[in-house]
N, CA, C and O atoms as a MOPAC input file, in Angstrom:
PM7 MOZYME 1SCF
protein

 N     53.81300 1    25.89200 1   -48.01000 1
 C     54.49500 1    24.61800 1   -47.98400 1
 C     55.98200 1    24.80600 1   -48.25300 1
 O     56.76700 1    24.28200 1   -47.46300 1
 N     56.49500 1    25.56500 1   -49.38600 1
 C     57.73100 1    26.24100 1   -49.80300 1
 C     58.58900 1    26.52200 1   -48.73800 1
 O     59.76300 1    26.19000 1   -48.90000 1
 N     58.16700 1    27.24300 1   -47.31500 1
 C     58.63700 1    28.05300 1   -46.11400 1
 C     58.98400 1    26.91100 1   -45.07300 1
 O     59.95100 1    26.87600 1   -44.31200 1
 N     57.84200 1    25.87300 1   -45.23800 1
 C     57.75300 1    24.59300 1   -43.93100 1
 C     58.90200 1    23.71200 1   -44.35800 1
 O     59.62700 1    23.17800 1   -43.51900 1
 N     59.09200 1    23.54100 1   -45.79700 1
 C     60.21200 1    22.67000 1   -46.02300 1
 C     61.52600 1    23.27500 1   -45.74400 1
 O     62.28800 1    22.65900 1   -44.99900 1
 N     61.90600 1    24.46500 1   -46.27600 1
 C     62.96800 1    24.93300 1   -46.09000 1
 C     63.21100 1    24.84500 1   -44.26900 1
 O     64.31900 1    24.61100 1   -43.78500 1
 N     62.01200 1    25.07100 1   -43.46400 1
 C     62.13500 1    25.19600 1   -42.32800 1
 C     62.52300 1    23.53500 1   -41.49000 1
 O     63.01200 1    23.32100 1   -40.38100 1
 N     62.19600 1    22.85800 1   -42.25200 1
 C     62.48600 1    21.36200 1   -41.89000 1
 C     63.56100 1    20.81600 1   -42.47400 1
 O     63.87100 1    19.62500 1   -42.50500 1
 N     64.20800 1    21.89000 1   -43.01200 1
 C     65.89800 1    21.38800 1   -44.05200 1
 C     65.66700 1    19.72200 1   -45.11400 1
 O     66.41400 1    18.75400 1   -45.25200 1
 N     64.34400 1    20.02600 1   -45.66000 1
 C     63.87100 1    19.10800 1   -46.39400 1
 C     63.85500 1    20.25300 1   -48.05800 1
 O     63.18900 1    21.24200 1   -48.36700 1
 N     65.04700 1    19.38500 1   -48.84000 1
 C     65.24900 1    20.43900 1   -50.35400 1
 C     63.67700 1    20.10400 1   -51.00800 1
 O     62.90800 1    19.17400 1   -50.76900 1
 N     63.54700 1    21.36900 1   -52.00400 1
 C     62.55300 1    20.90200 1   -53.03400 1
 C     62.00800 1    22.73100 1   -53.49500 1
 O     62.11100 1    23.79300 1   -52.88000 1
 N     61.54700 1    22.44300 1   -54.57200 1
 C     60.87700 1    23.65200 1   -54.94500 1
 C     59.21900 1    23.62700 1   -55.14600 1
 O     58.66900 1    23.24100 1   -56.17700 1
 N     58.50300 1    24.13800 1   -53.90400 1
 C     57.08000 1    24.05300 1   -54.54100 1
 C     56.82500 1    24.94100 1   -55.75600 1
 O     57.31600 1    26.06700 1   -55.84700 1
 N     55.75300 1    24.19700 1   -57.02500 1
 C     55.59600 1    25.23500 1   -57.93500 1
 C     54.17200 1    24.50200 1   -58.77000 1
 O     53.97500 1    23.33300 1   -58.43900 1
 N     53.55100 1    24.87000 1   -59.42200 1
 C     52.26000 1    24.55000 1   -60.15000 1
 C     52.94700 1    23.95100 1   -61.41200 1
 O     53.78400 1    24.44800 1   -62.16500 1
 N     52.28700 1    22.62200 1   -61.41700 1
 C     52.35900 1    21.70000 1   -62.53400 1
 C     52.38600 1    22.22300 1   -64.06200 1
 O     52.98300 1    21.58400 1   -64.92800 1
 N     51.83500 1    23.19400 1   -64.28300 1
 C     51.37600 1    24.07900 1   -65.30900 1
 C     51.71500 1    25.76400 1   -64.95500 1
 O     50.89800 1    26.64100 1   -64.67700 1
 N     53.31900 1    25.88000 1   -65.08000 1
 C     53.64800 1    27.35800 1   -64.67900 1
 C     52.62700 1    28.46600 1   -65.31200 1
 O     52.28500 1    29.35900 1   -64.53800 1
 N     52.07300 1    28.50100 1   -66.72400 1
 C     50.80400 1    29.00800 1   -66.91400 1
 C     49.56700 1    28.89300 1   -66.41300 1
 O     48.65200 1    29.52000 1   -66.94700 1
 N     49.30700 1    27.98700 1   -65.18500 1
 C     48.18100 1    28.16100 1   -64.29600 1
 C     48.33700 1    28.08900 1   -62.98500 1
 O     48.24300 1    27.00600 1   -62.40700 1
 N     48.55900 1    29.06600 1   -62.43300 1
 C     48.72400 1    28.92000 1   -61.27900 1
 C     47.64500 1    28.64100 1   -59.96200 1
 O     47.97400 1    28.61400 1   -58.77600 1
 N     46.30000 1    28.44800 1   -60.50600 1
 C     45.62200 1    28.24300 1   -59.74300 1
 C     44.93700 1    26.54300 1   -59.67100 1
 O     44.11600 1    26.00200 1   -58.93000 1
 N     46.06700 1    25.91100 1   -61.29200 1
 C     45.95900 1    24.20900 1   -60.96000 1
 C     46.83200 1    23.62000 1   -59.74500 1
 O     47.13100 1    24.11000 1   -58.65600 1
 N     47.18300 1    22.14200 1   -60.45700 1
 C     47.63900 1    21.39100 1   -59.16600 1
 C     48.88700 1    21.72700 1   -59.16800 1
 O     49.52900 1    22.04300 1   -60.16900 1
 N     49.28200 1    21.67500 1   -58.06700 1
 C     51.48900 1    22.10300 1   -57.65200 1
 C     51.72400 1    20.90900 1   -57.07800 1
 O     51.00000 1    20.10500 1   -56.49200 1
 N     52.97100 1    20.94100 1   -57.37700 1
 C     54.12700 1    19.78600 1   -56.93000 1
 C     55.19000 1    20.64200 1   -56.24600 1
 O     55.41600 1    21.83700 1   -56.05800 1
 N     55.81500 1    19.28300 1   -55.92300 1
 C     57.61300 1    19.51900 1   -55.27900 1
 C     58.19600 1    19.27200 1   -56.65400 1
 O     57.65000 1    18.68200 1   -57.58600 1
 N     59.20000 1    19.73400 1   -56.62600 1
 C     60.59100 1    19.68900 1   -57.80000 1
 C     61.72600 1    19.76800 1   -57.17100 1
 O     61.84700 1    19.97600 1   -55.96400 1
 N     62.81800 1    19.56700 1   -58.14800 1
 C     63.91200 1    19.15400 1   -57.93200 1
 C     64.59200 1    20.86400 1   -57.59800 1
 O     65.31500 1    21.31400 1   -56.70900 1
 N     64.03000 1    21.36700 1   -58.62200 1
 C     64.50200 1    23.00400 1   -59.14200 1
 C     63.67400 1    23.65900 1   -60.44000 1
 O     63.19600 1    23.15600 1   -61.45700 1
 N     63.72800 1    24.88800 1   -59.96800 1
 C     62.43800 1    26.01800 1   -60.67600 1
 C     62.50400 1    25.94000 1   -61.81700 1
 O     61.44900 1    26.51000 1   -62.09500 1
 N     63.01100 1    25.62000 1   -62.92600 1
 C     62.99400 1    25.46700 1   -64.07000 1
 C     62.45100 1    24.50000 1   -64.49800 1
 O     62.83400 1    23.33000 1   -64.51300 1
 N     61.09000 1    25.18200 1   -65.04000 1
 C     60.44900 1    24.46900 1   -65.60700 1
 C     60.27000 1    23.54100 1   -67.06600 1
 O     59.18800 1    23.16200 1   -67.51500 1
 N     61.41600 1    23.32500 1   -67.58000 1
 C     61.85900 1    22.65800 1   -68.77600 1
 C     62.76600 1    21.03500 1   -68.07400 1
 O     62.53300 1    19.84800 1   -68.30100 1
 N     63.73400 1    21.65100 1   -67.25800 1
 C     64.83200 1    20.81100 1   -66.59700 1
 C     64.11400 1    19.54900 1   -65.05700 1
 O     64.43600 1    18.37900 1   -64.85100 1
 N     63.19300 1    20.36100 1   -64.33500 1
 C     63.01100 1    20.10600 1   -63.24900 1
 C     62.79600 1    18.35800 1   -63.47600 1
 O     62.99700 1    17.74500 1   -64.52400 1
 N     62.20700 1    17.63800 1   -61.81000 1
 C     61.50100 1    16.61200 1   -61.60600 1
 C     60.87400 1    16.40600 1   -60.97900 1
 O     61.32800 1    16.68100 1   -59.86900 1
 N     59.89200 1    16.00900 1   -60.92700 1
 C     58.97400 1    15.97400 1   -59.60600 1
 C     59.29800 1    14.90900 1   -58.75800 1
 O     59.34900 1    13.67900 1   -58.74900 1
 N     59.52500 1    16.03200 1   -57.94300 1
 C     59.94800 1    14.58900 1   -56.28600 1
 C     59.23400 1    14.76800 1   -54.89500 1
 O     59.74200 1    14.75000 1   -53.77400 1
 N     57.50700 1    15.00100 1   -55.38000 1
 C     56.72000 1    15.12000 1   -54.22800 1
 C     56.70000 1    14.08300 1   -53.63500 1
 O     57.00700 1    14.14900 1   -52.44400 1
 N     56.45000 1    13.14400 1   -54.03200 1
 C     56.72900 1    11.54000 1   -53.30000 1
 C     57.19800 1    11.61000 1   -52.39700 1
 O     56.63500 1    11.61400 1   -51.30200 1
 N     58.55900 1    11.69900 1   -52.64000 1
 C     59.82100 1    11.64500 1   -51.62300 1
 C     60.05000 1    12.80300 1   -50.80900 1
 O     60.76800 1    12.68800 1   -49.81600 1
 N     59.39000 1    14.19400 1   -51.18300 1
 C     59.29600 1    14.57500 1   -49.97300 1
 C     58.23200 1    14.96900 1   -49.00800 1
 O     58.26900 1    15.76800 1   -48.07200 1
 N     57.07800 1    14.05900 1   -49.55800 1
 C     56.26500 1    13.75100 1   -48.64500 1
 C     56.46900 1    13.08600 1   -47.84200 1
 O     56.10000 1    13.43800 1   -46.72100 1
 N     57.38600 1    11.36000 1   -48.06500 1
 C     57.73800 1    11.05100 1   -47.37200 1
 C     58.75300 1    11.07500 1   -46.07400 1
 O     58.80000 1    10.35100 1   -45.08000 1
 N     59.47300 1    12.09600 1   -46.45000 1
 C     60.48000 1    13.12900 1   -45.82200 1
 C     59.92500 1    13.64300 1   -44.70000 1
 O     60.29200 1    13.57400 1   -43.52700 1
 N     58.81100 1    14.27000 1   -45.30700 1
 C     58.16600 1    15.28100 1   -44.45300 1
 C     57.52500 1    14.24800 1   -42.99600 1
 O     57.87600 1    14.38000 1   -41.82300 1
 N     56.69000 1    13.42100 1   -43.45600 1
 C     56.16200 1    12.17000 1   -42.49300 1
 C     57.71300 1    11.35700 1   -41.90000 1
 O     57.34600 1    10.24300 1   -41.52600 1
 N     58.69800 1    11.44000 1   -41.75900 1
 C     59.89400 1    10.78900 1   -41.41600 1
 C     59.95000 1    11.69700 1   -39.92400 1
 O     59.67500 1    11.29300 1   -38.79400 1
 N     60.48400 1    13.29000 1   -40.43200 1
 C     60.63500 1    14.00400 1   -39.87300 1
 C     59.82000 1    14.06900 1   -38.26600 1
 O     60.42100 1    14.10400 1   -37.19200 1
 N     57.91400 1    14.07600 1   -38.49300 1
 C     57.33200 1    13.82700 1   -38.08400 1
 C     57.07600 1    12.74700 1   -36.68200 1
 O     56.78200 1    12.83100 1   -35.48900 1
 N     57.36700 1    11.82900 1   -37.59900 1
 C     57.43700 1    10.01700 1   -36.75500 1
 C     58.48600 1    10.00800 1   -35.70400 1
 O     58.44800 1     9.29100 1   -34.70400 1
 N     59.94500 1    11.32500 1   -36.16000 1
 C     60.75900 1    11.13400 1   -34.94100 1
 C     60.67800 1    11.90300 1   -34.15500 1
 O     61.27900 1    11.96800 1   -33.08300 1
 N     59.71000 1    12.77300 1   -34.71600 1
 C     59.34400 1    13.85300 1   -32.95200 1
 C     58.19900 1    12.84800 1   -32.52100 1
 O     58.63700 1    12.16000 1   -31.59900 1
 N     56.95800 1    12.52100 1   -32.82600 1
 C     56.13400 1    12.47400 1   -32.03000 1
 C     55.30900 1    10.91800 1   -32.61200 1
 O     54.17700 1    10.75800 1   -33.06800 1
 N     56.40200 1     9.95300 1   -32.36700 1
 C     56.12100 1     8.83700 1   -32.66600 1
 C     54.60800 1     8.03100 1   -32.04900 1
 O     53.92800 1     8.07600 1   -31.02400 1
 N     54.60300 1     7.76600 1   -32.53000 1
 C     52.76700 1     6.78400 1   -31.95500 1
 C     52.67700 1     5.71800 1   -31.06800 1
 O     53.33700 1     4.71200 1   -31.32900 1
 N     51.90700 1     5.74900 1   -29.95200 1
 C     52.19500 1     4.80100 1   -28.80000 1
 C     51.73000 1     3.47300 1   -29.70400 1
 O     50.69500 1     3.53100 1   -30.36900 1
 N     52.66800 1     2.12400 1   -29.67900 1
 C     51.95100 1     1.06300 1   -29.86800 1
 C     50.80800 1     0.52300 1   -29.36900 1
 O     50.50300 1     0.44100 1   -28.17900 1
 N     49.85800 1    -0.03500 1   -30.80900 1
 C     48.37600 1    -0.46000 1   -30.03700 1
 C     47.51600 1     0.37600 1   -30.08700 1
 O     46.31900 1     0.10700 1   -29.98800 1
 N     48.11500 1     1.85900 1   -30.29500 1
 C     46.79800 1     2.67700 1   -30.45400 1
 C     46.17300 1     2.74100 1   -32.07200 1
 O     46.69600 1     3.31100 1   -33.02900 1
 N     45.18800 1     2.15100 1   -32.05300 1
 C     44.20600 1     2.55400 1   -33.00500 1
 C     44.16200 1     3.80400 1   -33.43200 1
 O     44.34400 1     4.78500 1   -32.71200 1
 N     43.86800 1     3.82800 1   -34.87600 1
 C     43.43300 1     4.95000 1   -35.61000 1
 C     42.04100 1     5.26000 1   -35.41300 1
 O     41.15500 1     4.43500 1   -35.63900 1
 N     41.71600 1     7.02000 1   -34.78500 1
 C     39.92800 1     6.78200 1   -34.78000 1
 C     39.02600 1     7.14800 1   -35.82600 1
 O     37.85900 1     7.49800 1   -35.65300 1
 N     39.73400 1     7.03100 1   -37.12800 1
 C     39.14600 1     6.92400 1   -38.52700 1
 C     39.46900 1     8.09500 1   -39.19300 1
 O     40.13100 1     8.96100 1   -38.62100 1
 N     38.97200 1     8.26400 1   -40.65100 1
 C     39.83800 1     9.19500 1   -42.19000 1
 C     40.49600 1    10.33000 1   -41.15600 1
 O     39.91400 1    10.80700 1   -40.18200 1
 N     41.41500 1    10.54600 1   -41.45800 1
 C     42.29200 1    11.79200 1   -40.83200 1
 C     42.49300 1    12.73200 1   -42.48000 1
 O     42.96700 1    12.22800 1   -43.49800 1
 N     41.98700 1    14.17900 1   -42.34700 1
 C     42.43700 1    14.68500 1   -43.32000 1
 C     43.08800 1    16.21800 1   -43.48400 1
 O     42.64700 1    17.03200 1   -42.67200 1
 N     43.82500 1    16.58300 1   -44.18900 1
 C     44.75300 1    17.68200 1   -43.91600 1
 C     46.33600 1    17.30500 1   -43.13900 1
 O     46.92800 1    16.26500 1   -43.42600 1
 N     46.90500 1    18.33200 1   -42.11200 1
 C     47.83300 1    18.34500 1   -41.34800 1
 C     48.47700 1    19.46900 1   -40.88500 1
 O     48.68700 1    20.35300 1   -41.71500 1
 N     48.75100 1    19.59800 1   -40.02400 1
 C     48.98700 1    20.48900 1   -38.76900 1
 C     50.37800 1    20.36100 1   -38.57200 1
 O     50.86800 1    19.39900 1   -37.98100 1
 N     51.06400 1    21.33900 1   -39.06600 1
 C     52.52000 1    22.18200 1   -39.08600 1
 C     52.88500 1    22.54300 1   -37.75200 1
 O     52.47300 1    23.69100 1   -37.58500 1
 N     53.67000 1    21.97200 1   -36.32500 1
 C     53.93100 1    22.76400 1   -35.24200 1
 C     54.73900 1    24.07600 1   -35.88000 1
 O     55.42300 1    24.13000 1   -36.90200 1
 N     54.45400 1    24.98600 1   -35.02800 1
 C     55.29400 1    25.93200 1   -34.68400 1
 C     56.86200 1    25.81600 1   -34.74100 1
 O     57.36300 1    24.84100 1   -34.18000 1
 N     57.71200 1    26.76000 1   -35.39400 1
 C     59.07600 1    26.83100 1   -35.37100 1
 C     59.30900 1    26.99300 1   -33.61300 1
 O     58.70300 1    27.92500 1   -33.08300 1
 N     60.00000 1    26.27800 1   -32.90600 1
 C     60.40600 1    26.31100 1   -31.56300 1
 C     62.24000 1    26.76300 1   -31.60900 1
 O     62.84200 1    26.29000 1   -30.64500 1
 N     62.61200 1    27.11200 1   -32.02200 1
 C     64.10000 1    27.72900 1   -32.35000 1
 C     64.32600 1    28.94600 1   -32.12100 1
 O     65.43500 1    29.42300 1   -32.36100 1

């Protein structure tokens, strides 16, 4: 996720909520320091879905064909 953002010029630092466990839950941050940081997964989730919507916007009227889960990273084309 760390590589896709930088690759989408979307800032943030992925890192585990609990720098002593790295196999719990991770967030986005502001910056790696884990005393200072903030979590701003929110916003760049929403970033990330922005980005998205202006490449490959959704024909009006089309229905959703139900739970969609995960997501699918195109390819760097550059």
């Amino acid at each position: 996720m760390d590589a896709t953002l930088r690759r989408l010029g979307i800032p943030g630092v992925v890192a585990p909520v609990n720098p002593e466990h790295a196999a719990g839950t991770w967030r986005v941050y502001d910056s790696a320091d884990p005393v200072t940081r903030k979590d701003i997964t929110s916003d760049v989730l929403a970033a990330f879905v922005a980005k998205f919507r202006e490449a490959n916007p959704e024909p009006p009227g089309k229905p959703q064909s139900g739970p969609t889960r995960g997501f699918i990273v195109p390819p760097n084309e550059d």
